[in-house]
N, C-alpha and C positions, 0 to 999 in steps of 0.2 A: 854812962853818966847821962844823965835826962836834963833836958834844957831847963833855962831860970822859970820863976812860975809866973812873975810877973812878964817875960815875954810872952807874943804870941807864937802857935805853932809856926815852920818857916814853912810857906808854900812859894813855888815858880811863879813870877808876875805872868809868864805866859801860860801859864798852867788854870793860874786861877780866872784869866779872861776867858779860855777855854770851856772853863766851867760854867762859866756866867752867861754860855751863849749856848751849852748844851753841843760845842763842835767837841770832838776828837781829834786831837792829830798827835804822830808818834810822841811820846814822851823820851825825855832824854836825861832827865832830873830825874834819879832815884831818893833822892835824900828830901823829896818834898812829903810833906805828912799830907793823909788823905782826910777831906773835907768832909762833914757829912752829904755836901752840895754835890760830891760825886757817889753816891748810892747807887746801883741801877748802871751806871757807864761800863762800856767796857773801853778800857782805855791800853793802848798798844804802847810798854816798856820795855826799853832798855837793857838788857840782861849782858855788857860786853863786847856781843856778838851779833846776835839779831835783834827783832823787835818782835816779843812777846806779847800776844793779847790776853787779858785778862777781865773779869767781870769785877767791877766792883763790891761788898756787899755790907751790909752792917756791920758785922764784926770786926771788920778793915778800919774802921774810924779810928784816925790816932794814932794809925802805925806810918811807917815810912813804907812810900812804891817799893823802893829796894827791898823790901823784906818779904817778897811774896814773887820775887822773878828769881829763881835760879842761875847762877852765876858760874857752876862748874859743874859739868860730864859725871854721870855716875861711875864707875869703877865696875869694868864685866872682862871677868876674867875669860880667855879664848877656850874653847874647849881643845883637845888635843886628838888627832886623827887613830885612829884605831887601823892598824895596818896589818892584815894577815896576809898569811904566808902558802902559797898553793902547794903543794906534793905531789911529786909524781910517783907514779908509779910504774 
């Protein structure tokens, strides 16, 4: 469900001061929508666990941080040891 149209998008008050001065520092706000003001940044989120870097880029405009940092471990199945067996002779 997409926010009212009469609001504005929601950005982080610290986020957006950040913006306004051209500084980075970790983001911690995934649910703030991306400005066009940050185009060109690479801005360091959130993702849970660590703190991913990412580049900002135009076609980002309008989405949410959180939808571009991965949040869970892909899935890699182990292989299994292949054990042979010597003969004597």
């Amino acid at each position: 469900m997409s926010r009212s149209k009469w609001k504005t998008p929601f950005i982080e008050k610290s986020l957006l001061k950040n913006l306004s001065i051209k500084k980075t520092k970790p983001i911690w706000s995934r649910r703030s929508t991306i400005y066009p003001a940050a185009v060109g940044l690479k801005l360091t989120i959130h993702n849970g666990k660590d703190m991913l870097t990412r580049k900002i880029k135009p076609e980002m405009v309008g989405h949410k941080l959180g939808e571009f940092v991965t949040t869970r471990k892909n899935f890699i199945p182990k292989k299994k040891k292949v054990v042979t067996i010597k003969q004597k002779k």
